[in-house]
N, C-alpha and C positions, 0 to 999 in steps of 0.2 A: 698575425703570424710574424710579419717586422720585427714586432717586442720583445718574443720567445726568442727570435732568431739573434738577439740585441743582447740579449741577457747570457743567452749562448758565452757569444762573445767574453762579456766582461768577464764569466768565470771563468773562461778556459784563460785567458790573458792571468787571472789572480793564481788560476791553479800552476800553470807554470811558473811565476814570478815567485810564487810560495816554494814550489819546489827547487828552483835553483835559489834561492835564499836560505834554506834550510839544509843547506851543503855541509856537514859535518865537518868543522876544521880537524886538524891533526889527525888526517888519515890519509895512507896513500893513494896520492893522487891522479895517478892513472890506474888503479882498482876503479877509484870514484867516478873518475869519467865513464871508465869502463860502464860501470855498473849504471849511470845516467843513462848511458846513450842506450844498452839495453830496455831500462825501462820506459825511454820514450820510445824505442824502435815496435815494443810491444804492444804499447799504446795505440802506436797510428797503426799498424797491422791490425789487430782485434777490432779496433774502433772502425776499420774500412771494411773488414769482415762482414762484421755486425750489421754496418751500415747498408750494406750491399744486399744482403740477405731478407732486412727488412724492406727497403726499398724493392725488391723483384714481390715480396709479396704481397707487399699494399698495391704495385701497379698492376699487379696479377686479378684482385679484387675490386679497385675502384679504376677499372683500365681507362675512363674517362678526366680521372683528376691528375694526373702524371704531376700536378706540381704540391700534393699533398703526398704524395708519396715519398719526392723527392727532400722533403721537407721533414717527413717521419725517418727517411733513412740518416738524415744530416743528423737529426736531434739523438737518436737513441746511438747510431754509430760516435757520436762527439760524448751521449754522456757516458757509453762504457770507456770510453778513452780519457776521459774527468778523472772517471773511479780509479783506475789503472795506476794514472798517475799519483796521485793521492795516495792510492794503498802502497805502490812503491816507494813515495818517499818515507813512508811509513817506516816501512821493511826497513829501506837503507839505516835509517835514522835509530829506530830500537833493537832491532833483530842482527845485522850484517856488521853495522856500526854503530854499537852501544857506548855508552859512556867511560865504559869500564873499558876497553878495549883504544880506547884515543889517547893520543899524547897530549899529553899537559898545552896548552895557547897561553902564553902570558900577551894580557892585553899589550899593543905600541911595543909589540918586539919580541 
């Protein structure tokens, strides 16, 4: 359970690192922030949702294992918050802020 919960980890650290690395230059910048803080603020709300919801129903079912339950809510509440993020930098990146919509970045200036 350590391992899952290890690995957890290392993606949610890549998935955000990817997402604010993949910040679209030449676009306004407080849209962009805007539109970040949105898509993490949805993340951790759905992800805690989710979380919560599955957690009452595994302790509801296995009322004696409270730390597999707690362990089913972390993992499923953390991966729809993975997805979240991920499909929103999506969004940001081809759909909100396409290529065709950005200003020109000359590299060093």
């Amino acid at each position: 359970m350590h391992f899952m919960l290890l690995i957890f980890l290392v993606l949610l650290c890549l998935v955000v690192w990817g997402f604010f690395h993949s910040n679209p230059a030449g676009v306004p910048q407080a849209r962009l922030l805007a539109l970040n803080v949105a898509i993490l603020a949805l993340a951790v709300v759905a992800g805690g949702i989710i979380g919560y919801v599955l957690y009452g129903d595994a302790s509801v079912v296995k009322a004696g294992e409270k730390g597999l339950a707690v362990y089913l809510g972390i993992m499923a509440g953390g991966t729809a918050a993975l997805i979240i993020v991920a499909a929103g930098g999506m969004l940001r990146n081809l759909v909100i802020f396409p290529l065709s919509r950005r200003e020109r970045v000359t590299p060093g200036g």
